[in-house]
N, C-alpha and C positions, 0 to 999 in steps of 0.2 A: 638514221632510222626512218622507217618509214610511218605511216598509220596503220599499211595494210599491204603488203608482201605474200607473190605468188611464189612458191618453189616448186619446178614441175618437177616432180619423182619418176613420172612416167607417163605415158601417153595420154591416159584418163586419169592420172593420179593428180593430185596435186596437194601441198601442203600450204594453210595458209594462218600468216600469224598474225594476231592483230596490231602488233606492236615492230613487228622485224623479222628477220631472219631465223630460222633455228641457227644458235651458235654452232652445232654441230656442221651446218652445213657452209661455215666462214671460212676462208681462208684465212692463216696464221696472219697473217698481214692486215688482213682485215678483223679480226678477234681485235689483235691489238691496236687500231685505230677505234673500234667500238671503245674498248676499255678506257684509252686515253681520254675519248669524249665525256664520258662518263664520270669519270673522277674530277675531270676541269669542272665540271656543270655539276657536282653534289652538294660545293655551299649554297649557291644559289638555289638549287629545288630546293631544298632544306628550308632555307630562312624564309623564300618568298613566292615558292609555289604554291599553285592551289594541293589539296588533300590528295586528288585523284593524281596530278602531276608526280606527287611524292611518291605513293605507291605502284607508281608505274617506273620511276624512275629506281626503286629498292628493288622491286621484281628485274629489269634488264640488267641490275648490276646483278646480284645472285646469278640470273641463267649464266652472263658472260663468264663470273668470273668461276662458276661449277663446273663450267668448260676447260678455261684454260688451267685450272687444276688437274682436271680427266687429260687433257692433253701431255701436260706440265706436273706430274705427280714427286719427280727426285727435281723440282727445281732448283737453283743456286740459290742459297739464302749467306750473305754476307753477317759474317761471323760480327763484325764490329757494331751491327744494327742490333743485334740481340741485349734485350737490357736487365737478362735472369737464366739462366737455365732453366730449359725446361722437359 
């Protein structure tokens, strides 16, 4: 991720995030290396980041993972991981 990411929409458009990418505009490829990142690095912001780290890091996981649900809405959930019905 970045600090500060241009996406040009169009010739004078441009979108810009302070944090990254809109996920919308990731390639599946790339959704899922954000994602991976993301969850590697969660103990650690958790236990030993600053306040602002934390929340920056709960906000990137939500957009990402809001995404690859809107993407991935019938995804495969592995019957054996399930620990209740529900």
């Amino acid at each position: 991720m970045t600090d500060r990411a241009r996406l040009d929409a169009g010739e004078d458009d441009a979108v810009v995030f302070e944090t990254g990418i809109d996920p919308a505009a990731l390639a599946d490829e790339d959704l899922f290396r954000e994602l991976s990142s993301l969850h590697r690095t969660r103990l650690d912001a958790l236990r030993h980041g600053p306040d602002a780290a934390l929340e920056n890091h709960l906000r990137r996981t939500a957009e990402l993972e809001t995404e690859y649900l809107a993407r991935y809405p019938g995804r495969e959930v592995d019957p054996s991981r399930l620990t209740q019905d529900f």
